[in-house]
N, CA, C and O of each residue as an XYZ file, in Angstrom:
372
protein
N      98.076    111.268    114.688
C      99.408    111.468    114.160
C     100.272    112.045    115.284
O      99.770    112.947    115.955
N     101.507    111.633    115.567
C     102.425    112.023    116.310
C     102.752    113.367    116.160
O     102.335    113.932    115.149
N     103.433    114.006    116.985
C     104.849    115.466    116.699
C     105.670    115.002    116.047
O     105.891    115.789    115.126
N     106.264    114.172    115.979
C     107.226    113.431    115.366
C     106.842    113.035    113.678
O     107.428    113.238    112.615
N     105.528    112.360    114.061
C     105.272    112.456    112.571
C     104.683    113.606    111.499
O     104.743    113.771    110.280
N     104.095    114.289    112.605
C     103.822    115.731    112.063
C     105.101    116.569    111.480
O     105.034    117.022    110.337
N     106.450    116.797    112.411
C     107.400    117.471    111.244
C     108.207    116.776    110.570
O     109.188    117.466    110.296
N     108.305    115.451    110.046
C     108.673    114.797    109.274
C     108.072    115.416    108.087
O     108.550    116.013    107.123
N     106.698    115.047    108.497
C     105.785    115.586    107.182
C     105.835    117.241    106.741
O     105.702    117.806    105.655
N     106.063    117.678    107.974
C     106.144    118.968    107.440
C     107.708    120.002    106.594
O     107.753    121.039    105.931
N     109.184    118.626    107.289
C     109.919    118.451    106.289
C     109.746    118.198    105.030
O     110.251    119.011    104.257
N     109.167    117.285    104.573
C     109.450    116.622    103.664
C     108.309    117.728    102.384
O     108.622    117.986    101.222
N     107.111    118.141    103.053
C     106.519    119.310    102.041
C     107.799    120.071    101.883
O     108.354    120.060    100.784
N     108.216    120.606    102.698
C     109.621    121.780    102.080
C     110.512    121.293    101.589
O     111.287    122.157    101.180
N     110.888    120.170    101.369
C     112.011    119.821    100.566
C     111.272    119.934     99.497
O     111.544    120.844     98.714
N     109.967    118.880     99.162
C     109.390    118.997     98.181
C     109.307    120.813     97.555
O     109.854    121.095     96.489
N     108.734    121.643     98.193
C     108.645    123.228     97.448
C     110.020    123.398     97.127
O     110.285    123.567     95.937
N     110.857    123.388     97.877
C     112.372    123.936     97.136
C     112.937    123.084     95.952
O     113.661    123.580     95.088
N     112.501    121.560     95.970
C     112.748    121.013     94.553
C     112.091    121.831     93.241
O     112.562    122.232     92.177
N     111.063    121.863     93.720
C     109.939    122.658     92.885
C     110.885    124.070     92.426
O     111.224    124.097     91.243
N     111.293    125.166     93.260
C     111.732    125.997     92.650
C     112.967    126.044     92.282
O     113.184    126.736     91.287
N     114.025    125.426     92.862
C     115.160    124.551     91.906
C     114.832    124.154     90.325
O     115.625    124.522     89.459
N     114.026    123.638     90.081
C     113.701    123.230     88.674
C     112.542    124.555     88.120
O     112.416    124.564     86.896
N     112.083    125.154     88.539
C     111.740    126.681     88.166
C     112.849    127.318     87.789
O     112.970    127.813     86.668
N     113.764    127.360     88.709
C     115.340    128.192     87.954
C     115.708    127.758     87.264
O     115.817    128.434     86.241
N     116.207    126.303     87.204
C     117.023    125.327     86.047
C     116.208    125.888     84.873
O     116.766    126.662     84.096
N     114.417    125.414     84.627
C     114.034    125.568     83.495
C     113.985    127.172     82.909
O     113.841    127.438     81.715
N     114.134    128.193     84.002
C     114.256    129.368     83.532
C     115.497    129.722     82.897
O     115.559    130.406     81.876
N     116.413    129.283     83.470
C     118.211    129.355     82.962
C     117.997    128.695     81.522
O     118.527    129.013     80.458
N     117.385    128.030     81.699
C     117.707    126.802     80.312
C     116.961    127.886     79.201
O     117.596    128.226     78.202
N     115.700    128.357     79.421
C     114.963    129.014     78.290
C     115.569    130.423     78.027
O     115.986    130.721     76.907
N     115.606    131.199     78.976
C     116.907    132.222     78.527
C     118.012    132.307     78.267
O     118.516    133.391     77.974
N     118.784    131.021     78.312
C     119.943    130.877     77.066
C     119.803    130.317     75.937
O     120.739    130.462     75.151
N     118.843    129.666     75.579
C     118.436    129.268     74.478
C     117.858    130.472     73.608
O     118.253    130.904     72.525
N     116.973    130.813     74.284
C     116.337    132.252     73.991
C     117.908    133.084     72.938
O     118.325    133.133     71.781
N     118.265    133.595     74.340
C     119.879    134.666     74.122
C     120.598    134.067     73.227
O     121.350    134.885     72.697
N     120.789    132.419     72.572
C     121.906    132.308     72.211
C     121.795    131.498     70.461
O     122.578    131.472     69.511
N     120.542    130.975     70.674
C     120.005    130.738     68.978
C     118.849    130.839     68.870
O     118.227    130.080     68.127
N     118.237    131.827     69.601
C     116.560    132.444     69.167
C     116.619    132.893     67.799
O     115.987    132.330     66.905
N     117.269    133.767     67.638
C     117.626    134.293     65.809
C     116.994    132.703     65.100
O     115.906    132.716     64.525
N     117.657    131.632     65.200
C     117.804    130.725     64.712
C     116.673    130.229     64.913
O     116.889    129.120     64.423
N     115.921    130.201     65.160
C     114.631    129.137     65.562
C     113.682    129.201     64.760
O     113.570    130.273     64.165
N     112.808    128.249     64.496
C     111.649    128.573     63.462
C     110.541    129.568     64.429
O     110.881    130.361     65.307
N     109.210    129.275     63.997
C     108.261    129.854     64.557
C     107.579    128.772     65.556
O     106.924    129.104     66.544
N     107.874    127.140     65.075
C     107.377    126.249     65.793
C     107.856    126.396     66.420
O     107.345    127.056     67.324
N     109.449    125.901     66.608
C     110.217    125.957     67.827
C     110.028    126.493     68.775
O     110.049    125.940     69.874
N     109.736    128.025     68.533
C     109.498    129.047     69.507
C     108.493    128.731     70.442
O     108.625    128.741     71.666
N     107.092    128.339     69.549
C     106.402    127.637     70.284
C     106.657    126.772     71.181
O     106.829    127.038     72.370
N     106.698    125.713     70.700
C     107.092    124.703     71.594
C     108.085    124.908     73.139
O     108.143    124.500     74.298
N     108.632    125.663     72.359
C     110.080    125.698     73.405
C     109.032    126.886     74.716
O     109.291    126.567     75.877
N     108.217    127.829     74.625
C     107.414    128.775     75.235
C     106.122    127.511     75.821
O     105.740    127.562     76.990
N     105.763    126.821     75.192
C     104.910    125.863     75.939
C     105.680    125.048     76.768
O     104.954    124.345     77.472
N     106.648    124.904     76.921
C     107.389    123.849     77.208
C     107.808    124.466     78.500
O     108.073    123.841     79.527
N     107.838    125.743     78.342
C     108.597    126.552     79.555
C     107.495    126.621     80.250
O     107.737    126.249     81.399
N     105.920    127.046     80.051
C     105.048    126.917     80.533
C     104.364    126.058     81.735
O     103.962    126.315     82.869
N     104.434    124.973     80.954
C     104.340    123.853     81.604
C     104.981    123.248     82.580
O     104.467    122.534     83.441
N     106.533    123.624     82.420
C     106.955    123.967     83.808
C     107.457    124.140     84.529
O     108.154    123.462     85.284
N     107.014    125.848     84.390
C     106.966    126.890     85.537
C     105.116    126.663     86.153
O     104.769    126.916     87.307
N     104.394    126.264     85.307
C     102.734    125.541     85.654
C     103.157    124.304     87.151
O     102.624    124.134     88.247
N     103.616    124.057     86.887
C     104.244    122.338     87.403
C     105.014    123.168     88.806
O     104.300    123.261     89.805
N     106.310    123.707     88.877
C     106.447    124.364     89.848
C     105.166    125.349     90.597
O     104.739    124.984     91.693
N     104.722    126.327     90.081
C     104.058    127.092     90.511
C     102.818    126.287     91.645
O     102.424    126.738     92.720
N     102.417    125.010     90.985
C     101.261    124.112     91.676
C     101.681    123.733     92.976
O     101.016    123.852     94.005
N     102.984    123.207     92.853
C     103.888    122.407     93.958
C     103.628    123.541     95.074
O     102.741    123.453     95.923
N     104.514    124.602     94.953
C     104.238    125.994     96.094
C     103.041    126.076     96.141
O     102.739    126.039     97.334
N     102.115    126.172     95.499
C     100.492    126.271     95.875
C     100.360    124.807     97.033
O     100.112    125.072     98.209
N     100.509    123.556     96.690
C     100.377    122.673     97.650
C     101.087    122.956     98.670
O     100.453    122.979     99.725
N     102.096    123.164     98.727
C     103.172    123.049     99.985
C     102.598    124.229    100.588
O     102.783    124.030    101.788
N     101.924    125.506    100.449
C     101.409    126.581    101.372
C      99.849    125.620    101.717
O      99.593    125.468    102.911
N      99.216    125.227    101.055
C      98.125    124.339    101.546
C      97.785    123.506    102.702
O      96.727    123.256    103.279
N      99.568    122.990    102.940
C     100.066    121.584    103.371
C     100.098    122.370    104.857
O      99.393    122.005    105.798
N     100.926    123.384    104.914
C     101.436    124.273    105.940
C     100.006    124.034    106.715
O      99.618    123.150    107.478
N      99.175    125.650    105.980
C      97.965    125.672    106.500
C      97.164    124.542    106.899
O      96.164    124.895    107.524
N      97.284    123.244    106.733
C      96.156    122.300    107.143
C      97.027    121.825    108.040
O      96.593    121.832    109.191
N      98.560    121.245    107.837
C      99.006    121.015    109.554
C      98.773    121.698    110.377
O      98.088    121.167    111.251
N      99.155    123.197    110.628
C      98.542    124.269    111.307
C      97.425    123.899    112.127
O      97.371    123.761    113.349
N      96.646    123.779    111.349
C      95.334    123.537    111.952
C      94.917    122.702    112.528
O      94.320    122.884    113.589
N      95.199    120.996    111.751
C      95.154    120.049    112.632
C      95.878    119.419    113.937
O      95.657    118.584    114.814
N      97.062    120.500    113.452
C      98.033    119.629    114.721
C      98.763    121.006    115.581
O      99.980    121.176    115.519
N      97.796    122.013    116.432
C      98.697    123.186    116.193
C      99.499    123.317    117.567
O     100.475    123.994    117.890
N      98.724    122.429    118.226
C     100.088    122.095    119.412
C     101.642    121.638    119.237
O     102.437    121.717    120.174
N     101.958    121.207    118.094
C     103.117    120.147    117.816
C     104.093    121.413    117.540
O     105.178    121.546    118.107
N     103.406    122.596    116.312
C     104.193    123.506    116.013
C     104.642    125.104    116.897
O     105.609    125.862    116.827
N     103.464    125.082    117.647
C     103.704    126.303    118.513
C     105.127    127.029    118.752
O     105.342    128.241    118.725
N     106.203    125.800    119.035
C     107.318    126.716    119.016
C     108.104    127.039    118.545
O     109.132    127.455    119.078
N     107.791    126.919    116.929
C     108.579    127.223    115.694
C     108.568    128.793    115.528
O     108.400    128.958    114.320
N     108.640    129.739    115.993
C     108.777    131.213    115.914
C     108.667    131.360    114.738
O     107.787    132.172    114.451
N     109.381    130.758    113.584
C     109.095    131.557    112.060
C     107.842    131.108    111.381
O     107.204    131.852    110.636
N     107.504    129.883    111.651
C     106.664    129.106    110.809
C     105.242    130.034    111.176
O     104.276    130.322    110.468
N     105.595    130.384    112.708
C     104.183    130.583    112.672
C     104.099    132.291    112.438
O     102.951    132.559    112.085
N     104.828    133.342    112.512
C     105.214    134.693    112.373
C     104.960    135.369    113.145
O     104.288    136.389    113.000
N     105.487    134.920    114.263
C     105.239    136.217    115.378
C     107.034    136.052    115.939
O     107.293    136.001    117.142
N     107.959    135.996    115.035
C     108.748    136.878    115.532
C     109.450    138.349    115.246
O     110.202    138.847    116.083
């Protein structure tokens, strides 16, 4: 694999994690106004549902960041000449 193709790839994991927590916020915004604004109103299913629903995903985000730190660590490793002079990626500044 190239340098070139190495931070493509290593773009494209981080776009991927920040989609991931973009839609972690959206679905968090969404369940605490629903929550705040006709929870009174809801049955007991609903509640359910609507708490599994949130579950599933913030589950779904949470995995994505688990891969994308995975992704890091195994480029790292396989390719660690390509990244050397990324100062943050690697934390020694």
């Amino acid at each position: 694999m190239t340098g070139a193709e190495v931070l493509e790839l290593f773009g494209a994991y981080g776009q991927g994690a920040q989609t991931a927590l973009t839609i972690y916020i959206s679905i968090t915004f969404g369940y605490l106004a629903t929550a705040y604004f006709v929870g009174y109103q809801l049955t007991t299913i609903q509640v359910c549902t609507g708490s599994v629903l949130y579950l599933v995903g913030v589950g779904a985000a949470f995995l994505n960041q688990v891969v994308y730190t995975q992704s890091q660590f195994k480029i790292l490793d396989s390719v660690p000449n390509v990244l050397q002079d990324l100062t943050l990626i690697q934390g020694d500044f």
